[in-house]
DSSP file (Angstrom, degrees, kcal/mol; ACC not computed):
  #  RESIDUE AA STRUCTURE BP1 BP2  ACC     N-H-->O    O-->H-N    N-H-->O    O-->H-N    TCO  KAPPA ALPHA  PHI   PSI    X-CA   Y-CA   Z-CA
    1    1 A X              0   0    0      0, 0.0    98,-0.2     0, 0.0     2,-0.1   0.000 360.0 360.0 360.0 147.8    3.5  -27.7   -5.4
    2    2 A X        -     0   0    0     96,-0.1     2,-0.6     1,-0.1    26,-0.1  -0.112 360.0 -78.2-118.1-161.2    3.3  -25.2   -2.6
    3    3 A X        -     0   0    0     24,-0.3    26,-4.4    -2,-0.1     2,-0.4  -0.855  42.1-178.5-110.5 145.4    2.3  -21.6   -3.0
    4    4 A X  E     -aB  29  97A   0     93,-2.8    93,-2.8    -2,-0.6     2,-0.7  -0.977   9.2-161.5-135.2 148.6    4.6  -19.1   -4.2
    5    5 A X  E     -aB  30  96A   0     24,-1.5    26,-2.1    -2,-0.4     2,-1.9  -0.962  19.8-128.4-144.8 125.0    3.5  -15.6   -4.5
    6    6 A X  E     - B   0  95A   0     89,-2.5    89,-0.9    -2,-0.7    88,-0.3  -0.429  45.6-163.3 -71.9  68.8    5.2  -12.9   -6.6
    7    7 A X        -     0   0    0     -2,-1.9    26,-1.5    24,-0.3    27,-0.8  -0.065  40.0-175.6 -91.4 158.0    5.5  -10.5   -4.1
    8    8 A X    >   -     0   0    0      3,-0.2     3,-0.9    24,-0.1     7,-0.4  -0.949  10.3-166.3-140.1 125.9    6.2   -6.5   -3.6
    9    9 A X  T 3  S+     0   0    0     -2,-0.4    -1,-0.0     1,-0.3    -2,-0.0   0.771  91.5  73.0 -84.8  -7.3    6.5   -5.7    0.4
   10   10 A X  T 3  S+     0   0    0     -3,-0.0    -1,-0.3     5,-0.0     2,-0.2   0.767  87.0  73.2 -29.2 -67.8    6.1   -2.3   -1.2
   11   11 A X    <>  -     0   0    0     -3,-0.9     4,-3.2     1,-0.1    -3,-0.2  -0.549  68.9-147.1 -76.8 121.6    2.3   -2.9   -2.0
   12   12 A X  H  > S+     0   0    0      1,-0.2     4,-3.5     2,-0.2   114,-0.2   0.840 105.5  43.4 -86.8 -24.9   -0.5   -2.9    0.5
   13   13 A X  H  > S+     0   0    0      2,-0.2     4,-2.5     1,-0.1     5,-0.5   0.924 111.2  61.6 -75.1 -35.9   -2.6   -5.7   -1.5
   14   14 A X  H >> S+     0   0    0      1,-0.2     4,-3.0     2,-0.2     3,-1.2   0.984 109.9  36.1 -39.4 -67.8    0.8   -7.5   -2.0
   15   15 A X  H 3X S+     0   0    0     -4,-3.2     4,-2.8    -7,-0.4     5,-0.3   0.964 115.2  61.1 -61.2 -36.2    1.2   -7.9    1.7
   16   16 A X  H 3< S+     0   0    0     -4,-3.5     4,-0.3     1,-0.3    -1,-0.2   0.811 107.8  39.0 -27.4 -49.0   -2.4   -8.4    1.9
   17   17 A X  H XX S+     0   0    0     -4,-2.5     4,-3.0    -3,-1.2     3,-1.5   0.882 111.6  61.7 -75.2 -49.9   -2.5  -11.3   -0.1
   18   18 A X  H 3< S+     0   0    0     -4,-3.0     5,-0.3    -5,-0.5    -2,-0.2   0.831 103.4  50.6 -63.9 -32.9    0.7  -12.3    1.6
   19   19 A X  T 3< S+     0   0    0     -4,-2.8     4,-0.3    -5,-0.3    -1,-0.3   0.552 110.7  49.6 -91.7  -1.3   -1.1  -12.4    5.1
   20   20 A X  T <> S+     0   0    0     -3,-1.5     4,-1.5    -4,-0.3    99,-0.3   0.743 106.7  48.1 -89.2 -32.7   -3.9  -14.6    4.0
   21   21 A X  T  < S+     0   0    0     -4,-3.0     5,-0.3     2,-0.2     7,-0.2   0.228 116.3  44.3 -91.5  28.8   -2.3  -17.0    2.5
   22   22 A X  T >4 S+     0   0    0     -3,-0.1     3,-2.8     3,-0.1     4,-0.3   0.266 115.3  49.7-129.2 -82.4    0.2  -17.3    5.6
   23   23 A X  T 34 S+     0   0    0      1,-0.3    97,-0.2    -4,-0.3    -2,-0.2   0.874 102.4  66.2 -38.1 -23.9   -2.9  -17.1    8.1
   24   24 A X  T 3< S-     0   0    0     -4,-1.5    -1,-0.3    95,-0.2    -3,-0.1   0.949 131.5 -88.9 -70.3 -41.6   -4.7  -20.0    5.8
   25   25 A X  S <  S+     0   0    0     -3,-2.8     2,-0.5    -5,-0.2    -2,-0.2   0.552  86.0 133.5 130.4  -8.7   -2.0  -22.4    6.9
   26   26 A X        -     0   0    0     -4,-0.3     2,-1.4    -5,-0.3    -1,-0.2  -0.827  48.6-159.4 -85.4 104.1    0.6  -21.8    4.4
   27   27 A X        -     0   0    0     -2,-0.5   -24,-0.3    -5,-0.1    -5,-0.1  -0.736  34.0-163.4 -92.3  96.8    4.7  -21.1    3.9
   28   28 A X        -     0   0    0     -2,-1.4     2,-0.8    -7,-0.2   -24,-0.2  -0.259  27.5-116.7 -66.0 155.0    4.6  -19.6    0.6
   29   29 A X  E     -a    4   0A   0    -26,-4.4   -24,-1.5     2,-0.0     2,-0.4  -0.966  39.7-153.4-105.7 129.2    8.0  -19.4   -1.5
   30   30 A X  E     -a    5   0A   0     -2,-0.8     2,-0.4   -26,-0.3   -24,-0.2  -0.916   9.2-165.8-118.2 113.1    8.0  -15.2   -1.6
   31   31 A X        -     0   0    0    -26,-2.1     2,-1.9    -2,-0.4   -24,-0.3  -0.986  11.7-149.6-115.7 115.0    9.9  -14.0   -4.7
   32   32 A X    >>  -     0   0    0     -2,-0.4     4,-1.7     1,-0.2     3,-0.8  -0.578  21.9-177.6 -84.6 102.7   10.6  -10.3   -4.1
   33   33 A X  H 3> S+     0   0    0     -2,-1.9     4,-3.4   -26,-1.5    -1,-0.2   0.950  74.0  64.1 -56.8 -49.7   10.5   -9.5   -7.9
   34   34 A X  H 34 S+     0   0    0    -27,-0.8    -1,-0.2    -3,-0.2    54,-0.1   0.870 114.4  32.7 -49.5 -28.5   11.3   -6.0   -7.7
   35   35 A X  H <4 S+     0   0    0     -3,-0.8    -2,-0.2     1,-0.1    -1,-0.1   0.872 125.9  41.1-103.0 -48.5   15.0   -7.0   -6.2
   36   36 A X  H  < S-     0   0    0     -4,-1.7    -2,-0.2     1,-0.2    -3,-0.1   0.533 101.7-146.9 -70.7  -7.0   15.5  -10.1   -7.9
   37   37 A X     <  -     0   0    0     -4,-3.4     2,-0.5    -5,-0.2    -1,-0.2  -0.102  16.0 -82.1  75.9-165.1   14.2   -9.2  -11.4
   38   38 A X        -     0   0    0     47,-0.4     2,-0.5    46,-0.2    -1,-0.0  -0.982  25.4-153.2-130.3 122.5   12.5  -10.9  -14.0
   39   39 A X     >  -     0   0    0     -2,-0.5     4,-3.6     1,-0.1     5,-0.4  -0.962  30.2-122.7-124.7 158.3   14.0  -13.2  -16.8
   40   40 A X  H  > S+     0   0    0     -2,-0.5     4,-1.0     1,-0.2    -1,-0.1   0.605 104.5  55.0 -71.3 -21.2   11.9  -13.2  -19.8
   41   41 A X  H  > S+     0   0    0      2,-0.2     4,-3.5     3,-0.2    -1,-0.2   0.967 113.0  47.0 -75.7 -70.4   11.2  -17.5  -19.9
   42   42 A X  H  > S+     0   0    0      2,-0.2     4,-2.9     1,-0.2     5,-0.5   0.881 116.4  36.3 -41.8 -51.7    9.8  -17.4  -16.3
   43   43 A X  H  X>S+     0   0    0     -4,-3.6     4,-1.6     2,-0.2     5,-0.6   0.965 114.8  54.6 -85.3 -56.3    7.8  -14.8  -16.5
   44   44 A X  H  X5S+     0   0    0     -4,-1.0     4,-3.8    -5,-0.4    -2,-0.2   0.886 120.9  40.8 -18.5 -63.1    6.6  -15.7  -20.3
   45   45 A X  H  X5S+     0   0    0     -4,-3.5     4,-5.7     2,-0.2     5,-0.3   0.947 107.7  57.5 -36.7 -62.6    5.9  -19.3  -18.5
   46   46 A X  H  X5S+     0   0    0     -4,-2.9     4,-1.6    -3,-0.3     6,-0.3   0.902 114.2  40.9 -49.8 -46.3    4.4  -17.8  -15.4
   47   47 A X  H  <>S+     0   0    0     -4,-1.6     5,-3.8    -5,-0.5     3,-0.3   0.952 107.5  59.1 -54.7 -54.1    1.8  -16.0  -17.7
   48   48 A X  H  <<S+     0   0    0     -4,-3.8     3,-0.3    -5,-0.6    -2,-0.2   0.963 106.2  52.3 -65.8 -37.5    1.2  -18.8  -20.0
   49   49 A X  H  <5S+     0   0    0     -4,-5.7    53,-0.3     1,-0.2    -1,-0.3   0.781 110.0  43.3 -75.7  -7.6    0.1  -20.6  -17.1
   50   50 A X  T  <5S-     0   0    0     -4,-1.6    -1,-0.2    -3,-0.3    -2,-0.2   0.078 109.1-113.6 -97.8   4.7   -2.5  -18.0  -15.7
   51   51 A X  T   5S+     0   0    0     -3,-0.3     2,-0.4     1,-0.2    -3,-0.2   0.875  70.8 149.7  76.5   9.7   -4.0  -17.3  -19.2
   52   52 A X      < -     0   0    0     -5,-3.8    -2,-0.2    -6,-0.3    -1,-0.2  -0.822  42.4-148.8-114.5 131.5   -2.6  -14.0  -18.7
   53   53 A X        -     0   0    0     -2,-0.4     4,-0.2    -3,-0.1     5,-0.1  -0.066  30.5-116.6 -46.0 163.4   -1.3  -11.7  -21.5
   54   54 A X  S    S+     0   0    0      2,-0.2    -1,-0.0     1,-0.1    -2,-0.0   0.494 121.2  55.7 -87.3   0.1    1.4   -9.6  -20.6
   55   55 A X  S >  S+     0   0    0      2,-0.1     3,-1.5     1,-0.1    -1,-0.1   0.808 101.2  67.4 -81.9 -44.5   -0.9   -6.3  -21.2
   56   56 A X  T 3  S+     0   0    0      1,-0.3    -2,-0.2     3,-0.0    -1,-0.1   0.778 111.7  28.3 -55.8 -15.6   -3.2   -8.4  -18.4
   57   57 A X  T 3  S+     0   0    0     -4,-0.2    35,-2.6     2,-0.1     2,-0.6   0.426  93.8 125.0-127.6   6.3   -0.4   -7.9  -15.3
   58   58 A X    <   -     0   0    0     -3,-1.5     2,-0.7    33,-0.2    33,-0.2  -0.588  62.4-134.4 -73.3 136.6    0.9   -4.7  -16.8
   59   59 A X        -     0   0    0     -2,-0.6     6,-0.5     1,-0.2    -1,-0.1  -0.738  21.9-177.4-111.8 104.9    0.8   -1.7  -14.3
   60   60 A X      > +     0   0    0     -2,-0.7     5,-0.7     5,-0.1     6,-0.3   0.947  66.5  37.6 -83.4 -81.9   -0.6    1.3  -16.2
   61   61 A X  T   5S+     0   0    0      1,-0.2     3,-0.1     4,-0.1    -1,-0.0  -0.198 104.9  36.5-104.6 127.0   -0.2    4.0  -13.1
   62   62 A X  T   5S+     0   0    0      1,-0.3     2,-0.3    28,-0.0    -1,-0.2   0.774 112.8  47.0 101.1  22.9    2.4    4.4  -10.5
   63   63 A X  T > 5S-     0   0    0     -3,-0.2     3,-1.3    27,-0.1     4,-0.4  -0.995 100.2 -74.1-176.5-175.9    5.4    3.5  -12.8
   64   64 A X  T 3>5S+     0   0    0     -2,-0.3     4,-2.6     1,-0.2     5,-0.2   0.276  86.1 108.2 -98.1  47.9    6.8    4.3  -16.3
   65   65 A X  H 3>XS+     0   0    0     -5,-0.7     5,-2.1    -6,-0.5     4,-0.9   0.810  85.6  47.3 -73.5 -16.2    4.5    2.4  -18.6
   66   66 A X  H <45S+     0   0    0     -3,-1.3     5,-0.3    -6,-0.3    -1,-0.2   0.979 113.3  47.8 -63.2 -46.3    3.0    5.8  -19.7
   67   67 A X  H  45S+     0   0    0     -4,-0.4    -2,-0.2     1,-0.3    -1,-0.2   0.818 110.6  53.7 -77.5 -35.1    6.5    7.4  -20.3
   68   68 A X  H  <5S-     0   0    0     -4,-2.6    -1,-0.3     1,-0.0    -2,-0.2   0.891 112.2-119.9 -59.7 -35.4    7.6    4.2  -22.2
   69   69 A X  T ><5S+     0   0    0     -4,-0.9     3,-0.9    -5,-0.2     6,-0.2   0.711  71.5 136.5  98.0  10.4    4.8    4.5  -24.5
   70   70 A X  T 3 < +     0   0    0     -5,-2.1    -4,-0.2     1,-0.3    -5,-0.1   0.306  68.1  61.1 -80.4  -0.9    3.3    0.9  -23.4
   71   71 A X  T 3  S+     0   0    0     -6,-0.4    -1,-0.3    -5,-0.3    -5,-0.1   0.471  80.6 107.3 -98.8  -1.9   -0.2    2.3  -23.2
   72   72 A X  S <  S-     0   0    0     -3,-0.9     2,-0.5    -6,-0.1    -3,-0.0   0.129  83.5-111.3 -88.1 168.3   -0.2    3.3  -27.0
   73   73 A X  S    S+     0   0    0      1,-0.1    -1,-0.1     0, 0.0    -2,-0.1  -0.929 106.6  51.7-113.9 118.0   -2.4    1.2  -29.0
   74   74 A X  S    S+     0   0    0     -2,-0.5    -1,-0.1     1,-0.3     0, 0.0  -0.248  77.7 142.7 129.1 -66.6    0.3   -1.2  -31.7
   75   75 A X        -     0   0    0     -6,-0.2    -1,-0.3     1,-0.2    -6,-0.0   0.092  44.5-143.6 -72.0  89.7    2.3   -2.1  -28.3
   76   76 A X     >  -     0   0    0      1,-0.1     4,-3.8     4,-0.0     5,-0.2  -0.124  17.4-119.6 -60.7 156.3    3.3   -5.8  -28.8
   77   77 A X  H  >>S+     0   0    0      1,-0.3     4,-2.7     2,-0.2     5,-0.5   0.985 115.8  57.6 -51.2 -55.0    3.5   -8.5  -25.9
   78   78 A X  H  >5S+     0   0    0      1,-0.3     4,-1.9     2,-0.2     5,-0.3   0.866 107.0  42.0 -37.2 -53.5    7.1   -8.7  -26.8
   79   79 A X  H  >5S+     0   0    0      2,-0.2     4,-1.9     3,-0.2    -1,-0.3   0.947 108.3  62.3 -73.4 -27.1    7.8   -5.2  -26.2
   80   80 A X  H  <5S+     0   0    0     -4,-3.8    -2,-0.2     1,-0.3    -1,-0.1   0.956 114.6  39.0 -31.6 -62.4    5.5   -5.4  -23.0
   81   81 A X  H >X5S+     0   0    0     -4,-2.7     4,-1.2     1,-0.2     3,-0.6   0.627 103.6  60.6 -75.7 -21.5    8.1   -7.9  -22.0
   82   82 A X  H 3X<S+     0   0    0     -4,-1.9     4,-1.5    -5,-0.5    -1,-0.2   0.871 112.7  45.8 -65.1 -41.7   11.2   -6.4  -23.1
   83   83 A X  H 3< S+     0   0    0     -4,-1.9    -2,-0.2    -5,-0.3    -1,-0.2   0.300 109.2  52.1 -99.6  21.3   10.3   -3.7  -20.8
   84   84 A X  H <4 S+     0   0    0     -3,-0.6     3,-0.3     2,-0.1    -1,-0.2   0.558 106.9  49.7-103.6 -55.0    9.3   -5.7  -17.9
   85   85 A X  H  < S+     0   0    0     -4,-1.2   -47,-0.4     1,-0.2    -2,-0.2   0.974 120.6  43.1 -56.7 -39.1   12.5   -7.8  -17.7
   86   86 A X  S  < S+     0   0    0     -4,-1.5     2,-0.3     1,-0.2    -1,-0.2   0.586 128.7  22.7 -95.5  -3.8   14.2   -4.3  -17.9
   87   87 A X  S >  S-     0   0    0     -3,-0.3     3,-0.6    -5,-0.1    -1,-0.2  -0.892  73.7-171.0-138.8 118.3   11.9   -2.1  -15.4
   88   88 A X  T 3  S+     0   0    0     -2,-0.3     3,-0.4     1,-0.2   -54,-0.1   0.643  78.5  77.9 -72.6 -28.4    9.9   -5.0  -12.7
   89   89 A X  T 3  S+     0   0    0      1,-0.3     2,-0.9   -55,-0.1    -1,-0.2   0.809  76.6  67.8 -62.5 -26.7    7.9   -2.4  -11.5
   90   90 A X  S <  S+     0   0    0     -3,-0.6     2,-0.3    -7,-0.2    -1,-0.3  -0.355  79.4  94.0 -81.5  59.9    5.7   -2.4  -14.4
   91   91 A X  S    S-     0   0    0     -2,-0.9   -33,-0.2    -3,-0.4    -1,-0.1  -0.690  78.1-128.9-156.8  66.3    4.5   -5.6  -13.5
   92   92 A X        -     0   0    0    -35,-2.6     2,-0.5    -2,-0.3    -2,-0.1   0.137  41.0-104.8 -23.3 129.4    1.1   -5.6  -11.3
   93   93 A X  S    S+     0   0    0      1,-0.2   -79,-0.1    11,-0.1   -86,-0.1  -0.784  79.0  51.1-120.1 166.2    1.2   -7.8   -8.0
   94   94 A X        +     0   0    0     -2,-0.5    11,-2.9   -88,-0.3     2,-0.7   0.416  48.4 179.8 -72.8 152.5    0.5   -9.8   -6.9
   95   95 A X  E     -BC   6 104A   0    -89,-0.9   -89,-2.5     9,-0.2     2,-0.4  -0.772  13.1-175.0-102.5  90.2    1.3  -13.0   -8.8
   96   96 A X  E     -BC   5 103A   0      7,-2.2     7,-0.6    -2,-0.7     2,-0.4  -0.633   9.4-173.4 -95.9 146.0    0.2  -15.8   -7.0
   97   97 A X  E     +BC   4 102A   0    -93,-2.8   -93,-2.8    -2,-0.4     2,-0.2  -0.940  19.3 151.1-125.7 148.7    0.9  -19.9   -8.3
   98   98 A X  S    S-     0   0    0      3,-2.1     3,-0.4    -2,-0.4   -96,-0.1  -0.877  74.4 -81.7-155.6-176.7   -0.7  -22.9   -6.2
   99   99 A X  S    S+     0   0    0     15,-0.2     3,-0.1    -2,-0.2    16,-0.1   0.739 127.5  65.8 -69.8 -19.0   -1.9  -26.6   -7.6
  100  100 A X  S    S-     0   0    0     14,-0.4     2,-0.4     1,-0.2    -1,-0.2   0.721 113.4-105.1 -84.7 -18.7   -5.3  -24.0   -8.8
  101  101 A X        -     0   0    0     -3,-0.4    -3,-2.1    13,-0.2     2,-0.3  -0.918  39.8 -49.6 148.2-174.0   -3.8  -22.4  -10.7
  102  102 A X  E     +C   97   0A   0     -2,-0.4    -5,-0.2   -53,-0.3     2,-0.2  -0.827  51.0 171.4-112.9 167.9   -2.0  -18.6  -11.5
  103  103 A X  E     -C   96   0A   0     -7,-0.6    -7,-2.2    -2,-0.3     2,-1.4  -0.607  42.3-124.7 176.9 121.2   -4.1  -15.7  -10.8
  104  104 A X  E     -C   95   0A   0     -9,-0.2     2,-1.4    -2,-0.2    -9,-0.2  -0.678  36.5-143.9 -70.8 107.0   -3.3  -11.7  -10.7
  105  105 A X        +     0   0    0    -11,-2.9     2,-0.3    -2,-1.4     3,-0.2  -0.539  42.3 151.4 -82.9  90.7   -4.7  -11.6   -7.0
  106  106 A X        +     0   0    0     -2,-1.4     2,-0.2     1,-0.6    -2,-0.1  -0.837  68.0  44.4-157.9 113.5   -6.4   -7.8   -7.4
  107  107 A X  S >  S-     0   0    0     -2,-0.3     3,-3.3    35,-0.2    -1,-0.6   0.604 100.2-130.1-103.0 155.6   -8.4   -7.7   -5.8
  108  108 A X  G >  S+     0   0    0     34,-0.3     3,-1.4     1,-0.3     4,-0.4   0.902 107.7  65.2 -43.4 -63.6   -7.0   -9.3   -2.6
  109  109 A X  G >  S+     0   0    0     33,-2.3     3,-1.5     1,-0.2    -1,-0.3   0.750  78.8  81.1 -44.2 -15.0   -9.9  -11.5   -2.5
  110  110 A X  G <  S+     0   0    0     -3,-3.3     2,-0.2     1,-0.2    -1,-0.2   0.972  83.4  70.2 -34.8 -60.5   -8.8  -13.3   -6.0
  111  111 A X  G X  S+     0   0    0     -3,-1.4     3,-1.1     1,-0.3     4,-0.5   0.498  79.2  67.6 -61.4  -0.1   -6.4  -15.4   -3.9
  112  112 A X  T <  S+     0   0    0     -3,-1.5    -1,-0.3    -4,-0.4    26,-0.1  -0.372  92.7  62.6-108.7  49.7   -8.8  -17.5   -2.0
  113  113 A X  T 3  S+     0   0    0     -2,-0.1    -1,-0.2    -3,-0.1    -2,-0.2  -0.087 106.1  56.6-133.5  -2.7   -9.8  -19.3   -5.6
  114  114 A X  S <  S+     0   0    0     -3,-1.1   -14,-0.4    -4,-0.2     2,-0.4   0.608  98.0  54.1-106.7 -17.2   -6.5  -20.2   -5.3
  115  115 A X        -     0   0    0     -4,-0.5    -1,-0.0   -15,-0.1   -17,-0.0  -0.829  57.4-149.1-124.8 134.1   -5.9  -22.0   -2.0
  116  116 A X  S    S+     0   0    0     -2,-0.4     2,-0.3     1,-0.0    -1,-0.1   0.928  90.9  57.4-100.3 -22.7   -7.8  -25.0   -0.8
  117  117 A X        -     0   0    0     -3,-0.1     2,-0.4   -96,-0.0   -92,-0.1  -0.690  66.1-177.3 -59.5 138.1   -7.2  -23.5    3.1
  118  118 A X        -     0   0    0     -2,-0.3     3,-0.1   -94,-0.1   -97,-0.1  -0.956  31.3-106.5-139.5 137.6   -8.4  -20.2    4.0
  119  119 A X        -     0   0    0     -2,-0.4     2,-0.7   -99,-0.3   -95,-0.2   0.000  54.1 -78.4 -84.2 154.1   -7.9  -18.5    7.3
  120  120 A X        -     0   0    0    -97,-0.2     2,-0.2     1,-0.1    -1,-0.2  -0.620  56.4 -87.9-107.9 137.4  -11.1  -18.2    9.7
  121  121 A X  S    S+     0   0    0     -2,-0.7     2,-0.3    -3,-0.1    -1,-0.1  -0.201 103.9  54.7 -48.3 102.4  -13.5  -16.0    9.4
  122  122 A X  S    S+     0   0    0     -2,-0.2     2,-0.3    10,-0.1    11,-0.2  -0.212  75.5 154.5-104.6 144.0  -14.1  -13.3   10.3
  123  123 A X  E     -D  132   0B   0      9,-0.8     8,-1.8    -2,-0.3     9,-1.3  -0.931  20.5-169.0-138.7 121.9  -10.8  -12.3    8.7
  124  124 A X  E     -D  130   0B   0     -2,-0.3     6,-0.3     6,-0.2     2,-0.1  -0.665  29.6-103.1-110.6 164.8  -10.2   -8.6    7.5
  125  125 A X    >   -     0   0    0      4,-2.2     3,-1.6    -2,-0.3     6,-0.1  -0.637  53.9 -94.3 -84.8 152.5   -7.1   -6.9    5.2
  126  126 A X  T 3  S+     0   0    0      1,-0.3    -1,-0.1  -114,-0.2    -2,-0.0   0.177 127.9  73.4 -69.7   8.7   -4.7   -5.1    7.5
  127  127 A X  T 3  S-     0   0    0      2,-0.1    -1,-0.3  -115,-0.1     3,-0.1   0.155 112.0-119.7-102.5  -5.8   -7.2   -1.9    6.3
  128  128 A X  S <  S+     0   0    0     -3,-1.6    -2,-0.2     1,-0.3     2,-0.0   0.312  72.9 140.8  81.5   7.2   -9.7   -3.4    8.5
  129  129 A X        -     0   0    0      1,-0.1    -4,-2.2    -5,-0.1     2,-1.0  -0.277  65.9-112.5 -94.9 150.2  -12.1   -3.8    4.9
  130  130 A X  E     -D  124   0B   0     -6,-0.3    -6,-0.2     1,-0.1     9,-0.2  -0.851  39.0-178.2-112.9 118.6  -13.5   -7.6    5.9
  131  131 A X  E    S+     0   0B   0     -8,-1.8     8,-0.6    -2,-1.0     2,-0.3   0.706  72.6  23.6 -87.1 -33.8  -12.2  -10.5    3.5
  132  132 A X  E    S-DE 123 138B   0     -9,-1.3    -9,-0.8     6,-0.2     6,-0.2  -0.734  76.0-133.7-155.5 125.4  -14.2  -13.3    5.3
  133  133 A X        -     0   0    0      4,-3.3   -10,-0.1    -2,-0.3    -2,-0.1   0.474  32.3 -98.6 -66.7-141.6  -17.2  -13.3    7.3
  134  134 A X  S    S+     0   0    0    -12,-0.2    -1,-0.1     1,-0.1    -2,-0.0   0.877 126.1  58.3 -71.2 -53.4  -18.1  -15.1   10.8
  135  135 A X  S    S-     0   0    0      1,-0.1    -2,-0.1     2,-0.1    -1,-0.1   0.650 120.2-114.0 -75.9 -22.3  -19.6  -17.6    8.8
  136  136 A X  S    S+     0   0    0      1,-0.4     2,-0.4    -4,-0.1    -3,-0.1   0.819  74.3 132.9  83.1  34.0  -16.3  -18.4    6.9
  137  137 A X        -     0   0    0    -16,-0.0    -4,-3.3     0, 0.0    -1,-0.4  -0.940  59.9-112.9-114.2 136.6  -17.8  -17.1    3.5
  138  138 A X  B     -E  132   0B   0     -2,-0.4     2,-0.5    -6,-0.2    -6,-0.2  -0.371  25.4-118.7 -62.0 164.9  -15.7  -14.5    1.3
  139  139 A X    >   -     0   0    0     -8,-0.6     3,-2.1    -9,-0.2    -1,-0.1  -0.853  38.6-111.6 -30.4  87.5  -16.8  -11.0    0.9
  140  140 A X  T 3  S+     0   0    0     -2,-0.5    -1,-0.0     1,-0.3   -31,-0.0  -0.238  97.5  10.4 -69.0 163.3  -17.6  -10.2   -2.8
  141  141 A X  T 3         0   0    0      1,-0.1    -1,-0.3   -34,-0.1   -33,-0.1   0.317 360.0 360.0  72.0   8.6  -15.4   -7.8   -5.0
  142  142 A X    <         0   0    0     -3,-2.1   -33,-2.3   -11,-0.1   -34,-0.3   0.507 360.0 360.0 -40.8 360.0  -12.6   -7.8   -1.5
């Protein structure tokens, strides 16, 4: 298995994530969710393998989970996902899969728990915020 990253080119941690793991040494399989959608198996799967609920990768701000009513308290996974297959956007990125594991990489530094290369330090997000030092040690909370 290779790395595949659930990507939005949209998103500045998206791409973030998307330029470490290419500077580590990697050709990730980049699945633009947002054009290609979501079907409900995959992503059910995708979840089950990252431990993650579907409340865990839902994306409260910046889309229409408020105006759906998905923040309410009663709000089953199932309708989480009914309205995920039908809107992508509610769907936090980025979603990265490796032989380590799944892991919603926010914050950008998550993804390097994922990857057994990591590009060398010093290496900063394109925000100039420094992801890994001289020494080749991460940054906490990047």
């Amino acid at each position: 298995m290779g790395v595949t990253i659930y990507h939005n080119a949209a998103c500045s941690k998206s791409r973030d994530v998307l330029r470490v793991i290419k500077a580590a040494g990697y050709e990730p399989e980049i699945v633009h969710y947002m054009k290609v959608g979501w079907d409900r198996e995959g992503l059910e799967a995708l979840l089950a393998e990252g431990d993650l609920s579907p409340r865990d990768v839902l994306r409260p701000e910046r889309g229409p989970a408020r105006e759906l009513g998905l923040l309410e308290e009663g709000v089953t996974d199932g309708q989480i996902l009914d309205a995920m297959i039908l809107h992508p956007v509610l769907v936090e990125r980025p979603i990265v899969r490796t032989e380590k594991g799944v892991a919603l990489c926010r914050p950008v530094g998550k993804v390097l728990d994922l990857l057994e290369n990591w590009p060398e330090g010093p290496f900063s997000r394109s925000n100039g915020v420094l992801l890994i030092d001289a020494q080749g040690l991460p940054v906490p909370g990047v």
